[in-house]
N, C-alpha and C positions, 0 to 999 in steps of 0.2 A: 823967741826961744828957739833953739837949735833942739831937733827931734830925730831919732832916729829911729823908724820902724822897722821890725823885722819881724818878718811872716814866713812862710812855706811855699807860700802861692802866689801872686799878682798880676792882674787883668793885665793882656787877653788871655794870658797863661793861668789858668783857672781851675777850679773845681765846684762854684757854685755862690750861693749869696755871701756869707762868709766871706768870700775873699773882697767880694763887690764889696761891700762893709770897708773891709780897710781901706778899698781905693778911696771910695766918698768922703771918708772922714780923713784919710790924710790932704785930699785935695782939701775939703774944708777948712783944715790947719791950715795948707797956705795961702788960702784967702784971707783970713784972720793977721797974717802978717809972719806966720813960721814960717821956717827955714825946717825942713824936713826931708829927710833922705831916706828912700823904702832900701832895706838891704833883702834879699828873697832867692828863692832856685833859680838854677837853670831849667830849669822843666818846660822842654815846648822849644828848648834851642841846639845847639848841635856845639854850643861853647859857651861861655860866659860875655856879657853884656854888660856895660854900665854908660851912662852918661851924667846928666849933674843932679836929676830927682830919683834916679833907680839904678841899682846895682844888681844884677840878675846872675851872683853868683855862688852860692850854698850848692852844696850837692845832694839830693833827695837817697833814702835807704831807705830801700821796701815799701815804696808807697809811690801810687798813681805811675802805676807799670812801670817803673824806676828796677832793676833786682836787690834783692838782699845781699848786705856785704855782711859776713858773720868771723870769718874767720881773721885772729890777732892781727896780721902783720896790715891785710888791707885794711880793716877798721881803726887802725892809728894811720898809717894814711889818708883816711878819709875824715877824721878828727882832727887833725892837723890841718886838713886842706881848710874847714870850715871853722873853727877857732882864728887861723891866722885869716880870711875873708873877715870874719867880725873885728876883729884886731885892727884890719887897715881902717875899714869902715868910721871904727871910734875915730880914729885917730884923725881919717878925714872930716868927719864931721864935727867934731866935737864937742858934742850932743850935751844938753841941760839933762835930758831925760830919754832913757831907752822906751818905747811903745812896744809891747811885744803882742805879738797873734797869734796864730795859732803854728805851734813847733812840731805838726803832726808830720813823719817821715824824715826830719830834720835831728841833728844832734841833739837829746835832752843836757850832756855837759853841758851847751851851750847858755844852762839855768846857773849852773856853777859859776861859770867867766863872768858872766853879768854882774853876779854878789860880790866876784873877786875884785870888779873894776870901781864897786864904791857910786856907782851911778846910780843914781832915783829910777828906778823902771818899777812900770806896773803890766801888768799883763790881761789882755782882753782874753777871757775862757768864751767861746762861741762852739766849739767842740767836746769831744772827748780825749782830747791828745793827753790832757792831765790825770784823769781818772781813768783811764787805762791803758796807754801808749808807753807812758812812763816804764810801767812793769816790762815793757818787749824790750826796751832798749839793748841793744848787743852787748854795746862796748863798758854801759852801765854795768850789764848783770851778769858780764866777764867779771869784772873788778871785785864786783858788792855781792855775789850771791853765794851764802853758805855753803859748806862742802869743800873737800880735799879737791886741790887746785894745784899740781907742785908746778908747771911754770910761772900762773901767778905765784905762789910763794919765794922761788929762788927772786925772780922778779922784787920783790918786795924786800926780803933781804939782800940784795945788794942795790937798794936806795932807788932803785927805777922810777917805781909808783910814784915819789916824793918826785923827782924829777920832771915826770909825766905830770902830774897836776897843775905844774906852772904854766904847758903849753895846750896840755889836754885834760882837764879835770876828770879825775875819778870819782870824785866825792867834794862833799859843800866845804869839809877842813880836814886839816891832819887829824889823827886818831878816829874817825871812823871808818875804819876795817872794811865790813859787812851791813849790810842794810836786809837783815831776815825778813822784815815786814814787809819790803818791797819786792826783795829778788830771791825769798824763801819758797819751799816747796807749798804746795795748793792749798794742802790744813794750816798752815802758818799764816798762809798771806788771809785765808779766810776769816783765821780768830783775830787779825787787827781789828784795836778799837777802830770807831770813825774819829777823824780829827785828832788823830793822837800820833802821826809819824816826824819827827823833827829834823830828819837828816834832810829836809828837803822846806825851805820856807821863801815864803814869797809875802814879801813885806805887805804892796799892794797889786790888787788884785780886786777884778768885777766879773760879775758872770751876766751872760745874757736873760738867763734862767732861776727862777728858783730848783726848779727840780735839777738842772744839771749840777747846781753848786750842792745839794742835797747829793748828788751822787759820786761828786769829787768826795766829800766830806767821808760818806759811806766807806769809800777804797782808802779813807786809813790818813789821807794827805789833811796836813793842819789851814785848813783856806777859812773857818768862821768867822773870821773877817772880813773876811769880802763881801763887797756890795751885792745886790744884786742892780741892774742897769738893764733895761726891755731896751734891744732897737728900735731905735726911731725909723719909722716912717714920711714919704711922702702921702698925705691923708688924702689931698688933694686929687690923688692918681686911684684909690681905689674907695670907689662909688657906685653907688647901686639901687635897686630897688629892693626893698625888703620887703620877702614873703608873709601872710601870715603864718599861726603856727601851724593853721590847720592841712597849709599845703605841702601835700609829699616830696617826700626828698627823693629828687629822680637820677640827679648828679652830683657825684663826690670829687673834688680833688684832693690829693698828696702834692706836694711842694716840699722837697726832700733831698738833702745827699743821701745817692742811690750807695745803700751799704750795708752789710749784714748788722748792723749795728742800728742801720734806721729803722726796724722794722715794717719795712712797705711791702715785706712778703707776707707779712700779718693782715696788711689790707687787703692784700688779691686773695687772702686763701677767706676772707671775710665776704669778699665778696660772690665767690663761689656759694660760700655758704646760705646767703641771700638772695640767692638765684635757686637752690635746696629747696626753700622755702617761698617761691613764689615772688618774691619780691623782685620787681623791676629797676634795680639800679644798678647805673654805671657808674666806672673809676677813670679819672683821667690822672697820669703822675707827671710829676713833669721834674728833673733834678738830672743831675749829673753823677758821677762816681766810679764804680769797679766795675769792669767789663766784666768780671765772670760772676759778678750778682746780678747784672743786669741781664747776662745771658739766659742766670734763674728765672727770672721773672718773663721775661719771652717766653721762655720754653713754659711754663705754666702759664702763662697764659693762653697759648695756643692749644696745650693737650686736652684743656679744660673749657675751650671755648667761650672764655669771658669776655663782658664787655668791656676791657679796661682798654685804654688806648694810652701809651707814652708818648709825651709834645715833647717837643723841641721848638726853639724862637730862634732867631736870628741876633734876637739883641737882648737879650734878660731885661736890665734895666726900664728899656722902652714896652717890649709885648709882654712883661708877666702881668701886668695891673691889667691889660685888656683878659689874660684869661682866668684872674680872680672873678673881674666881674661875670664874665659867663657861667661861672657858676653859682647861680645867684644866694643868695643866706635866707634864712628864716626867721622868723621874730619866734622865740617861746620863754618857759619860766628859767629855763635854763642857759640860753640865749645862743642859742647852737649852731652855728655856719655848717656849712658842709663842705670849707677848706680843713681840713685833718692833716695835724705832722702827727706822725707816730713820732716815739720815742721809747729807747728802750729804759727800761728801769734799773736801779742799781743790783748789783750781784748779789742775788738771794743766801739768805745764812744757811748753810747745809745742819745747821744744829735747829732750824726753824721747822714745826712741824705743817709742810704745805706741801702740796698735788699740784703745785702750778712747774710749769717747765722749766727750762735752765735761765731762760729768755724769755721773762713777759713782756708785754709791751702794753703800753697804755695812751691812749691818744692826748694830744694838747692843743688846746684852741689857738688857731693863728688869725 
């Protein structure tokens, strides 16, 4: 089978396990006997790149210190660039099936062109690019967002839009205009049911998570279909001695993309607070992500004097299994390691009567 992956990111050009993910398993595919071509950024190069398994040529917007392109004439520039990159892609490849990954900083049109080409694609949800990236899009929520608009309108009467969608997609089909549910103002996008927005569908579809696909669903997007799929693991690689329960927990780790969205400022300010109260533990994090969240978390860490320390490896792959097992797990009824992803929770109903913050966050066993 002829596969075509397309992702955001790909090793060494990276952002964290996620992307590791995709290389594994497309190498896996060509073990198996596929024929598979990653198409992904430039990110990490000073031009575009391709040879005969990777094409390193998408142009990233707003993401992983890339800048935002917002205004018309360069955002069809930049839509064009990376519609016609997919376009050769198909064409070189001639793919059974599109693999898609995660589309975070990349054209969401690019959900469009895929329906328009009639290809089998499923898409692997490992992030939040679906459940709330979707809504940032520019060139989208130029097109689709409610409200007096007069150069899109002349735009649209004299036949542009229609025009544009064959090269650059505005929307999934002719006749829908505006997408309020998506690119409507705060109380609009809030009162969407969950699972109930149609301008936007995706045949197949897995999530790594239940909770994340719980929280795609919440933001309105129709995904109840979708599987859920846990990654798999090398078990082999992480092994240990198990505490009993009665032994205190002295060390914690975070394994996390470092990002306001992870909640791992929820951990360091936890563990502040654990130090309040006498308690002797440490946080080790270890992940990648935004320099000016990461910057947060230095700076409180040091104002505050905690014991958290940030790792770094040399090879992810090879040293994260050495430093799961340093921190060794517990036996109890509840069966609690003390490896902790935060994660944050889906966007709270402003009509729900709760005292918790805009942003809670709740931890998940890894």
């Amino acid at each position: 089978m002829k596969i075509l992956v397309l992702t955001h990111l790909y090793p060494p050009h990276h952002a964290g396990t996620y992307d590791l993910r995709c290389q594994s398993i497309s190498e896996l595919l060509r073990l198996r006997g596929h024929t598979v071509l990653v198409l992904t950024s430039n990110h990490g190069l000073n031009t575009e790149q391709r040879d005969e398994e990777i094409h390193r040529r998408l142009l990233l917007n707003g993401a992983y210190g890339h800048p935002l392109v917002a205004g018309l004439r360069a955002l069809q520039k930049l839509e064009e660039r990376n519609h016609s990159v997919l376009s050769e892609a198909i064409a070189e490849c001639e793919p059974d099936l599109v693999y898609v990954w995660s589309l975070r900083g990349l054209s969401k049109s690019l959900i469009f062109a895929l329906r328009h080409t009639r290809l089998p694609t499923v898409y692997d949800i490992a992030d939040r690019w679906l459940a709330d990236e979707v809504r940032e899009d520019p060139w989208l929520r130029w097109w689709n967002a409610p409200g007096t608009n007069l150069t899109r309108s002349s735009l649209e009467l004299a036949g542009q839009r229609n025009r544009l969608d064959a090269v650059t997609p505005t929307r999934m089909m002719k006749g829908i205009d505006r997408i309020p549910e998506v690119y409507g103002q705060p109380e609009a996008v809030a009162g969407v049911q969950p699972d109930s927005i149609a301008a936007f569908r995706f045949d197949r579809l897995y999530f790594c998570s239940r909770a994340l696909k719980q929280a795609t669903e919440q933001a309105g997007f129709h995904v109840s279909h979708g599987e859920v799929i846990y990654p798999g693991i090398a078990a082999e690689l992480f092994v240990g001695d198990v505490k009993p329960a009665a032994a205190p927990l002295k060390r914690l780790l975070v394994v996390s993309r470092l990002d306001e969205s992870s909640g791992v400022l929820t951990a360091v300010q936890a563990i502040l607070r654990a130090r309040e109260n006498k308690l002797p533990v440490a946080l080790s994090i270890y992940g990648r992500g935004e320099t000016e969240y990461i910057s947060q978390l230095r700076s409180f860490i040091v104002q505050n004097s905690l014991p958290v320390e940030l790792l770094t490896v040399s090879n992810q792959n090879r040293d994260l299994a050495a430093i799961y097992r340093q921190h060794a797990s517990r036996n109890s009824k509840c069966n609690l390691p003390c490896a902790v992803k935060w994660r944050r929770l889906p966007r709270p109903n402003p009509k729900a009567n709760t005292t918790r913050p805009r942003w809670w966050t709740r931890s998940r066993i890894t």
